[in-house]
N, C-alpha and C positions, 0 to 999 in steps of 0.2 A: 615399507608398510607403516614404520612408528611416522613416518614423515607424514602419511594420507592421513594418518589418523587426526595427526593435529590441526595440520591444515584444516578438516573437515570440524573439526571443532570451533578454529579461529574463523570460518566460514557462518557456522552455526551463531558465534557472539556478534558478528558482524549484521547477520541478518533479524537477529533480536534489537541489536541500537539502534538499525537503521528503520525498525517497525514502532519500536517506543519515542523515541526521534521524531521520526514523520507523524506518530499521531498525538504529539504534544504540538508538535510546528504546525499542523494543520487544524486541530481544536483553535490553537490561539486565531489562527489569520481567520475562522468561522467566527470565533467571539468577537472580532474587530469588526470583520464585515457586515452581520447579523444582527448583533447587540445579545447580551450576556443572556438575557431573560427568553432572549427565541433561540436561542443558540442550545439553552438547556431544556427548553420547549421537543427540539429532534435532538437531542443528544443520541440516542439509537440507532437512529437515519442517519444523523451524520458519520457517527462512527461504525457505520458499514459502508457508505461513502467512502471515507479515507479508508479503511483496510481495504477496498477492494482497489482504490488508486493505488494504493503501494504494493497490493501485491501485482497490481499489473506494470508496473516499474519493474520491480523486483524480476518478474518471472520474464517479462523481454529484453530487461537491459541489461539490470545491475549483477544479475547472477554468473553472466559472463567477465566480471571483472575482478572475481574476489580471489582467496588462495586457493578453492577448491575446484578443481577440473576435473569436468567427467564427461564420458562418450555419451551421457544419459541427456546433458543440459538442452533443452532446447525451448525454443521458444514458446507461446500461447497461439494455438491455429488461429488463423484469423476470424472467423467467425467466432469465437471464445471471444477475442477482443474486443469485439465490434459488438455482441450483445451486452459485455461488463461498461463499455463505455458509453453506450444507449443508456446501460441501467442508472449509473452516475449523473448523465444530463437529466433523467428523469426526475431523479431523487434530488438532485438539486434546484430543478424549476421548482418542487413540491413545496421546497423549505422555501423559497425565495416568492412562492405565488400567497401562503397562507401564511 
């Protein structure tokens, strides 16, 4: 039991680095590709953008690999997928058409 707990902890630090991580790593490569001034023009947009990219990381990939294991883990239906990823191509033409 003290074993799940921790694990479930070190689970829990892991998937906070790897959401502050990814949305430092991914603001930078939007300010590079963008330019600083349109980049903070959707700052909003973009960073619902990247949260919803890493949570769909997160929730298909990276969850099955960390210290916590559960009969619960399972992936994003595919139609969950497939409208977050429509929504991202969307929100990205926006930023990249205006």
């Amino acid at each position: 039991m003290k074993n799940s707990i921790s694990h479930f902890f070190l689970e829990w630090l892991r998937a906070l680095v790897i959401l502050f991580g990814g949305l430092y790593i991914l603001w930078i490569i939007e300010e590079q590709l963008l330019g600083t001034e349109q980049a903070k023009n959707y700052v909003v947009l973009l960073a619902l953008v990247d949260f919803t990219i890493l949570f769909l990381v997160y929730r298909n990939f990276l969850q099955f690999s960390g210290w916590f294991q559960s009969k619960n883990q399972r992936k994003l239906p595919r139609t969950v997928t497939v409208l977050l990823v429509l929504f991202i191509i969307l929100s990205l033409s926006i930023v990249m058409i205006f």
